[in-house]
C-alpha positions as CSV (number, residue, x, y, z in Angstrom):
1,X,-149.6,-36.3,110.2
2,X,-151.2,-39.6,109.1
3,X,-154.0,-38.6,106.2
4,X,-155.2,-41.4,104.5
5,X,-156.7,-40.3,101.0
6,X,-159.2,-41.7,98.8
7,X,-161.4,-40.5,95.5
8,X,-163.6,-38.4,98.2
9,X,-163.2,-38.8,101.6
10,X,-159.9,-37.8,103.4
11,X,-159.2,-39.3,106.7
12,X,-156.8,-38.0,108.8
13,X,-156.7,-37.3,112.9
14,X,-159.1,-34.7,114.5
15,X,-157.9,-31.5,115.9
16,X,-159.1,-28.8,118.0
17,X,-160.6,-26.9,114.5
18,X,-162.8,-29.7,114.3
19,X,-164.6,-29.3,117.8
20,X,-167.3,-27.2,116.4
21,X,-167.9,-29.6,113.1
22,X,-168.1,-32.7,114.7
23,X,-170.1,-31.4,117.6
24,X,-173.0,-30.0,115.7
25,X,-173.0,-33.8,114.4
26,X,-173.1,-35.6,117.1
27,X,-175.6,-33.5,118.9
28,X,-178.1,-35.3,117.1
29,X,-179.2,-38.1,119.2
30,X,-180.2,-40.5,115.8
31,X,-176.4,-40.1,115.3
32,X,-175.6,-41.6,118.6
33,X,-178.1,-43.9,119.6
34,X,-176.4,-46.7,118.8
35,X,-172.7,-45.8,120.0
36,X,-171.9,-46.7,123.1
37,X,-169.1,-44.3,124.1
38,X,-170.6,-41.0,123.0
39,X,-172.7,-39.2,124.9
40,X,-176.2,-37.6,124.7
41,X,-176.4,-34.6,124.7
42,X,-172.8,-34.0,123.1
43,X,-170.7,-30.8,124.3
44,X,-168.1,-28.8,123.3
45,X,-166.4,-29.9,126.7
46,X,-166.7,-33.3,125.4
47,X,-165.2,-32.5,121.8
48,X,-162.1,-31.0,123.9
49,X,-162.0,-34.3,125.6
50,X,-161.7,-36.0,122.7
51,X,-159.5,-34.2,120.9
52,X,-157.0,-34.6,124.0
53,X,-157.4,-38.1,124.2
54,X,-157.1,-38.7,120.8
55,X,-153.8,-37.7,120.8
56,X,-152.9,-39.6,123.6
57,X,-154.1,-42.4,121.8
58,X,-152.8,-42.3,118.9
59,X,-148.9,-41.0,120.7
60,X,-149.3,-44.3,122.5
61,X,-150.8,-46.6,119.8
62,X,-153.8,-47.6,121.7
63,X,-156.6,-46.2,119.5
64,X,-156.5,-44.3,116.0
65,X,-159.5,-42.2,115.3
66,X,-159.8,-40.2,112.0
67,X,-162.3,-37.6,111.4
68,X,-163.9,-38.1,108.0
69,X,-164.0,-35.2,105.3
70,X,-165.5,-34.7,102.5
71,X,-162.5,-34.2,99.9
72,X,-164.1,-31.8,97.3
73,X,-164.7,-29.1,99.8
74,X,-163.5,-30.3,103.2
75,X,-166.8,-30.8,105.4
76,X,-166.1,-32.7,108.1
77,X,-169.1,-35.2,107.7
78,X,-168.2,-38.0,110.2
79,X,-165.6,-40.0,111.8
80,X,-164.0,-43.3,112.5
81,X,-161.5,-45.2,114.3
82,X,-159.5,-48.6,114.0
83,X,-159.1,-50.2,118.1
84,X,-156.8,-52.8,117.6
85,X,-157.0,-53.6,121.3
86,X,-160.6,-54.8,120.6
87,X,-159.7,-57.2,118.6
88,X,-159.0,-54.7,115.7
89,X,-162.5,-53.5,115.6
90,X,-163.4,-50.5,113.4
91,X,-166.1,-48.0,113.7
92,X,-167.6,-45.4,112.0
93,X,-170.2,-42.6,111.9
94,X,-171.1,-40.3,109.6
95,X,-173.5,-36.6,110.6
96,X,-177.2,-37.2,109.5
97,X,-177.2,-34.7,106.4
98,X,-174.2,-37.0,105.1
């Protein structure tokens, strides 16, 4: 698994335990206003969607998404992803409360 660890967050990929965390998240539409592949309202359909293409990015190396925890007690409060086939952009939210 690729986990990339700092002084408080850990990044590593999403899975399927995640659905439920990052959902409540992103069902808050101040949280996705200004993304422009997420939609409004966000599902749990969705979050399965995700998770499966994901994987299929990152087996392929097309797209690397983390999900974004909190290291002291491992609340998933965001995510964030690295597209090197946009010019090596990298994006990020993080849940309102966070």
């Amino acid at each position: 698994m690729r986990i990339l660890e700092t002084e408080r967050p850990l990044l590593r990929p999403p899975n399927a335990a995640d659905i439920s965390h990052f959902v409540k998240l992103l069902a808050d539409f101040d949280v996705v206003k200004n993304m422009s592949v997420i939609p409004h309202p966000y599902t749990e359909d969705d979050g399965c969607a995700f998770i499966v293409k994901s994987a299929a990015n990152w087996a392929s190396g097309e797209d690397f998404g983390f999900g974004v925890l909190r290291k002291s007690d491992g609340a998933y409060i965001g995510g964030c992803g690295v597209h090197p086939k946009q010019s090596w952009e990298i994006g990020y939210w993080l849940g309102k409360p966070y």
